[in-house]
N, C-alpha and C positions, 0 to 999 in steps of 0.2 A: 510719471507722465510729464513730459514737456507745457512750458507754457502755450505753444504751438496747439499743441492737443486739446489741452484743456478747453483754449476760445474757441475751438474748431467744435467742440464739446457745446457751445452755448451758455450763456448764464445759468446758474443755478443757483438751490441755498448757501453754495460757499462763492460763488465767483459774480464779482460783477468787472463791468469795462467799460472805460469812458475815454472818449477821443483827448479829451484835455478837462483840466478839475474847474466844474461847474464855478461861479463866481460866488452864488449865493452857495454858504458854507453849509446852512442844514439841508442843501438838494443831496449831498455825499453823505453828513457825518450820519445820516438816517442809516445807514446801508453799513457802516462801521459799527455804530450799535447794536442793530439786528445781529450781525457776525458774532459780537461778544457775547451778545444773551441767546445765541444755539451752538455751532457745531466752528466757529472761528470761521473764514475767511480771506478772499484774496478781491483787495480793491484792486484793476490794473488801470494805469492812464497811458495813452496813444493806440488805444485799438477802437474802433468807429460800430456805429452799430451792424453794419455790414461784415462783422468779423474780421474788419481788413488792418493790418498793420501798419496807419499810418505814423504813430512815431512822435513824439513830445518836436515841436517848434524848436531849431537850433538855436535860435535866441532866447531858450528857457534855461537857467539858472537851477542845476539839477539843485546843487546844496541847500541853496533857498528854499525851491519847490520843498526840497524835503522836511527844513524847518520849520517853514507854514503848517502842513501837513500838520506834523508831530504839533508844534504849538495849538494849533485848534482843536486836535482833538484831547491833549489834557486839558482845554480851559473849558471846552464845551460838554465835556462827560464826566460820568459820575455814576460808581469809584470808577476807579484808575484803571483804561484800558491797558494791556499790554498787546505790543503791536512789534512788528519790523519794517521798514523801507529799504526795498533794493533795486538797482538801478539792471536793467538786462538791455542787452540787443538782439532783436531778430530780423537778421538781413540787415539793411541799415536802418530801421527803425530803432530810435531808442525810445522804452518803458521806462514806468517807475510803477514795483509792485507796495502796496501796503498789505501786509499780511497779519491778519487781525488772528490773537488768538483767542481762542473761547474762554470765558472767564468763568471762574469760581465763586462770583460775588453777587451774584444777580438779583435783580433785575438793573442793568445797564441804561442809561437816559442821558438824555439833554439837558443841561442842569435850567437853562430857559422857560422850557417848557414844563418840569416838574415831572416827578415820577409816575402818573397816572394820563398823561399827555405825552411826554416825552420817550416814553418806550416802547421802543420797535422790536419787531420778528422778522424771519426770514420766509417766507411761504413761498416754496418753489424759487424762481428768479424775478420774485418781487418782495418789496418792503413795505410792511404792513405797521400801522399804529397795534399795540398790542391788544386787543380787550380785554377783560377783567378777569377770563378764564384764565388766559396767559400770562396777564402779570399775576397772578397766586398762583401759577405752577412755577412761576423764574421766583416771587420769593420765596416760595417753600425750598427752592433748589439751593439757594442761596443762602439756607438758613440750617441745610443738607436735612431738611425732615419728607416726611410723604404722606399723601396727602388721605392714603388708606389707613393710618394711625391714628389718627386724629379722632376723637370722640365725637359720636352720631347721637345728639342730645333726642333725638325725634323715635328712635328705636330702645324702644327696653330690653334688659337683657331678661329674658324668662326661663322657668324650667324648660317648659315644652321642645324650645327652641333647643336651649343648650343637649337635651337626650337629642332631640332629631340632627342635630349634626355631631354629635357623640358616635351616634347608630350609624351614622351617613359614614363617615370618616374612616371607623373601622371597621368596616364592611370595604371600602374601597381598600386600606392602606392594610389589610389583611392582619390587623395586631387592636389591642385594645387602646381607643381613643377614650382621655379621660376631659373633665373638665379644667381639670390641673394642665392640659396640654394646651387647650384655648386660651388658658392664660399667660402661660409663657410663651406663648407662641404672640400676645397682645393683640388677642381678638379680642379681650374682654380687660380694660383696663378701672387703674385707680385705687384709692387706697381701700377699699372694701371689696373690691374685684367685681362691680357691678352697674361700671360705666363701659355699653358698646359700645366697638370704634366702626370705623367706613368699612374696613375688611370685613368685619363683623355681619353689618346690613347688606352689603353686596354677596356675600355666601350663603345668607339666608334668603335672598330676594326682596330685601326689605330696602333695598337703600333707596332707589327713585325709579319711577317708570321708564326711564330710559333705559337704565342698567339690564337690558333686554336682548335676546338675539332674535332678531328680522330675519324669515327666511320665505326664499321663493323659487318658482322653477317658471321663467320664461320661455315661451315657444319662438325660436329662432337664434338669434344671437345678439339683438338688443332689448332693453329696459321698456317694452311695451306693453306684450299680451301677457298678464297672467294665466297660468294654467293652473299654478297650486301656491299656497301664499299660507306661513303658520307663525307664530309669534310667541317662543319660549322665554314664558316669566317666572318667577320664584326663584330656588334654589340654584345658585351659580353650577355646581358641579351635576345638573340636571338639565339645564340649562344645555352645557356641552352637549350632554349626551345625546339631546332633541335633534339640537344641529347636526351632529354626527349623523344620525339616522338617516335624516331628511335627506343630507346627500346623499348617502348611499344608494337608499331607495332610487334615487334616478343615475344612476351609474348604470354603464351598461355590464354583462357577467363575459369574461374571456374563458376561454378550454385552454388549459395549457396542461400537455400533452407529458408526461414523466415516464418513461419507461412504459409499461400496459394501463399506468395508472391514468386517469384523463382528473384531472383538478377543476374547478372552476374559480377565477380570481377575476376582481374588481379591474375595469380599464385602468383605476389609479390606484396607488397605494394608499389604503385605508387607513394604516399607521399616520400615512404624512396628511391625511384628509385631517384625522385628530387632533394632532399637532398643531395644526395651521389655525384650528380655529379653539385652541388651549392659547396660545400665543396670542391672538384678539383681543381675548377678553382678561389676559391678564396686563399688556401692554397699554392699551386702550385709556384713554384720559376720564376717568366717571366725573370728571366736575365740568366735561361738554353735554349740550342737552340733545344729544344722539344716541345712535344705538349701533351694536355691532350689526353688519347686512350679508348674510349666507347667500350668493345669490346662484343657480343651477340655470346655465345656459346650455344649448347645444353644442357650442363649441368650446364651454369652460367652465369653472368653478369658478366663484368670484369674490372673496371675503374681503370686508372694506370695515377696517374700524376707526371710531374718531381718537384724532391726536396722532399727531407726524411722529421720528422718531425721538425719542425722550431724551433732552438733553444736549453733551455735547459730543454727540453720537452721529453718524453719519450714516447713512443708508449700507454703502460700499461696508464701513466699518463693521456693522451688526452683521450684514453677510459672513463677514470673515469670522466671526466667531464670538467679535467681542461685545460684551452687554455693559446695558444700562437701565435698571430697573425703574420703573415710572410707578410702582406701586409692589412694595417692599415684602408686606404683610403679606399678598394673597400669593406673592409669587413663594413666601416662605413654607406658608398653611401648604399650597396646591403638592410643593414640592413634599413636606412630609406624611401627606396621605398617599405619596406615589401616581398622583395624576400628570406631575410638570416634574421632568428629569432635571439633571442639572442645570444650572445657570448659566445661557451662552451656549449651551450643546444642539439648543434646538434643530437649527436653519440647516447644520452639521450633518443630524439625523434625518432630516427633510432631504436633504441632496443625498444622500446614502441610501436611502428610501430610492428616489427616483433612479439610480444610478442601477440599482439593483435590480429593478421593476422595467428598465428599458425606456424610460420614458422620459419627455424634456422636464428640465427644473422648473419651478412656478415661476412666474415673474414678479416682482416686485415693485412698485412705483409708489414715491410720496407724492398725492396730489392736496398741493397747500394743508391744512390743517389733519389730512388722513392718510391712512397707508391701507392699499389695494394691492391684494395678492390676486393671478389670474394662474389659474393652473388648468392648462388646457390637455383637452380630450385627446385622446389616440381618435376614438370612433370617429372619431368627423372629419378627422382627415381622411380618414380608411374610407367613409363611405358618404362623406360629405351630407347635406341636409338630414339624408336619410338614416342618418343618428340618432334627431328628436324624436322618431316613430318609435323606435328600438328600447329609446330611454325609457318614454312614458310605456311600453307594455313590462318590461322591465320590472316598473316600480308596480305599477297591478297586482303582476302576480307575488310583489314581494312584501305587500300590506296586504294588512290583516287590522279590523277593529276598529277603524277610524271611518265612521261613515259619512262624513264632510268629504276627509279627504277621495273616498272612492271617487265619489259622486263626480268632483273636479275633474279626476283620471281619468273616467270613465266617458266622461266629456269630453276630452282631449282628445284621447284613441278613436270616440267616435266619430271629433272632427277631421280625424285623418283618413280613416277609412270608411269608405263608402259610402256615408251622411253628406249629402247634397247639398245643405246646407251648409254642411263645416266646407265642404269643395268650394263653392259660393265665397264663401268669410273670406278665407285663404287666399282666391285669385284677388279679392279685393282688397285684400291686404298687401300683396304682391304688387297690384297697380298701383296701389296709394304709394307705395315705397318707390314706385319708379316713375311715377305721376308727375302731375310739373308742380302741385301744389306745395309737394311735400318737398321734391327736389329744390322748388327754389325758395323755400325757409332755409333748408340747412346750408344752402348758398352761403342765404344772407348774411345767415350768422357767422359762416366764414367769414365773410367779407368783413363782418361787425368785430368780429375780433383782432384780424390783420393790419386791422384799422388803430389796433390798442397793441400790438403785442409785433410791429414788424420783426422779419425773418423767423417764424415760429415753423415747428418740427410737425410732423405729421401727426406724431405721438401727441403733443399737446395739444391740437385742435382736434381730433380726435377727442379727447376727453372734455373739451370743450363742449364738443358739439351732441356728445353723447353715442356716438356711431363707433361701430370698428373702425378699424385701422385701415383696411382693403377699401368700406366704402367710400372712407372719407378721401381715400384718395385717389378714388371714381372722382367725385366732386373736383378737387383740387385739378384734376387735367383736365373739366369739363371748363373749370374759371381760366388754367394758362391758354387752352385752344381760344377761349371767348377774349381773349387779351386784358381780362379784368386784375390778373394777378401773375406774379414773375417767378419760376421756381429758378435755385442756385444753388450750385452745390450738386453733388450726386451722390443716390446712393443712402446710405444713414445719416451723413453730413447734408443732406438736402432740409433747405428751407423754404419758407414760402414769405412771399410780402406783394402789396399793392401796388397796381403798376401805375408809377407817377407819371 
């Protein structure tokens, strides 16, 4: 990819740009550190916020420039970044890139400000002070240990426990799991073998109430109405299973027709449904105080867990294939009971899945400190709204046992059909979403943001604002007609900012 691309691309966790280098030295060297302590980096100077190629001032002294550069940021950080300086032209602007590489010594800082003040992160295309969850995940990295090895003084290790994940393990991994196997596997550490570690508490469900999968199934295609909402705690590899379910149950069922044979399959690939939310909870940072979030919309599947990607790993890069493990032990355990395939195969088997099945890839998106998978429905394109009817009789007839849960379906179904009341709910929910009260909050909050964030993408205010993509940018042409805001660009390279 051309430098051309990239800004055309927008800021992100690897890229920033700046017309010309700020005077006060910690406005930039904040944005050089964050770079060394995630995935490396490209500082550019001569491109303006407007993505435009205005070009370093001909009266600027590139060799100098590049001196300074280099001199400030070995007196100002600590250890030793490693970086390059190159000078490009495009058209006749001339650049000068810093290309920070991601380091191996982490946690990266200002030596001014001290190691607990002075170290930054990359979230999204902003620079953030780290907090405390982030500086222990850059010293652990830095010290190459993790963070699920580590002894859980707060968990005993007991009989009970060790036969139920003994019984657990092999039963799943189809061979005999011993105790001798937890140990070398260092679930169970120390010199008497009777110190549990964090993999340990998290596989039994003992490690914190977080360490939880959130699950729910919204009516429409935003984060408002509940229709079903269940909360899988205890045993990690139970855990899975719950989530698994839950989706499926609101899957709609395809006929696909073989010969005289008629099959019945899943809109999506059940395999990759598994997969995606195995990959959650083993990726997933347990020393944030969240939880994995299964979420069942009508237009999508939506698994969001906390912590970006681990490391000096890039989004683009884990696509391709290549990993980096944020939690060493459970991905070791999951892999030798045959629930988690190889390392790095995942994403591989996911897009093989889909490729296979007919269907589009998930999408993927780091939003600051999380990573959101949306894997969206065939049905709702096929038959638009009229999806969510389908889904929920769907899951009706596909549960059994759970009498909460009926009771919520049952509710549902009957606010769709023919319940006067549920007709009632729905037109008012419909108005309230095209109402003025509600339309011009989510204005505002555009505007609130555009205010913080000029030329931002659809995608990102969108996630801002909490709305798809399609409505938010309903809004967006209601603000450029209203002459409140300016869009530029066209297309995917379209942005939006405040009309001055």
């Amino acid at each position: 990819m051309t430098i051309q691309e990239e800004i055309q691309n927008g800021e992100s966790r690897i890229l920033e740009y700046k017309a010309t280098l700020p005077h006060d030295s910690q406005k930039w060297i904040k944005t050089i550190v964050a770079f060394a302590n995630g995935a490396g980096g490209k500082f550019v100077l001569g491109v303006n916020n407007q993505r435009e190629f205005v070009g370093l001032a001909k009266s600027v002294d590139l060799f100098e420039l590049k001196d300074n550069i280099a001199d400030t940021i070995g007196q100002m950080c600590e250890p030793q970044i490693m970086f390059d300086i190159t000078a490009e032209m495009v058209g006749d602007a001339q650049l000068l890139i810093v290309n920070v590489f991601p380091g191996n010594a982490t946690p990266y800082f200002i030596k001014s400000l001290g190691k607990e003040n002075g170290t930054f992160i990359r979230l999204g295309a902003t620079t953030r002070n780290a907090d405390w969850t982030a500086l222990e995940e850059l010293s652990n990295r830095g010290r190459h240990v993790y963070y699920d090895e580590f002894a859980c003084p707060s968990v005993k290790v007991e009989d009970e426990d060790i036969k139920y994940l003994c019984k657990d393990f092999s039963e799943r991994a189809e061979r005999r799991i011993t105790r001798k196997d937890l140990e070398n596997l260092n679930l169970i550490i120390g010199n008497k073998k009777d110190t549990a570690t964090n993999a340990y508490a998290i596989l039994l469900g003992k490690h914190d109430y977080t360490s939880r999968i959130q699950c729910a199934r919204f009516r429409g295609t935003e984060r408002v109405d509940f229709l079903d909402k269940k909360e899988y705690e205890g045993p990690l590899c139970e855990q899975i299973d719950g989530a698994y379910k839950f989706v499926l149950n609101y899957l709609s069922m395809a006929v696909e027709i073989d010969g005289v044979v008629h099959k019945e399959k899943y809109e999506l690939p059940h395999k990759a449904i598994r997969e995606l939310i195995i990959n959650a909870v083993i990726h997933r940072n347990y020393q944030m105080s969240s939880s994995v979030q299964v979420a069942v919309y009508d237009d999508r599947v939506e698994i969001s867990s906390p912590g970006s990607i681990y490391g000096s790993l890039t989004l683009e890069e884990a696509l391709e294939g290549r990993s980096s493990i944020r939690n060493k032990t459970l991905a070791r355990t999951l892999e030798k009971i045959d629930v988690l395939e190889g390392w790095g195969s995942g994403f591989k088997r996911i897009f093989a899945e889909c490729d296979e099945y007919g269907v589009e890839r998930p999408e993927f998106l780091e939003i600051g400190d999380m990573l959101r998978v949306n894997f969206y429905r065939p049905s709702y394109k096929q038959n638009g709204d009229k999806s969510g009817d389908k889904d929920q009789k769907t899951a009706i007839n596909s549960k059994s046992g759970d009498k909460n849960g009926d009771k919520l379906e049952k509710t549902a179904i009957n606010s769709k059909s023919g319940d006067k009341n549920g007709d009632k709910l729905e037109k008012t929910a419909i108005n309230q979403e095209n109402g003025d009260k509600k339309s011009d909050k989510f204005r505002a909050r555009i505007l609130e943001y555009l205010g913080n964030h000029p030329n931002a993408k659809t995608q990102n205010i969108s996630l801002e604002i909490g709305l798809k993509q399609s409505r938010t940018k309903v809004y967006l042409s209601e603000l450029v007609e209203d002459g409140k805001i300016i869009a530029n660009g066209a297309n995917r390279n379209r942005t939006y900012s405040l009309k001055k």
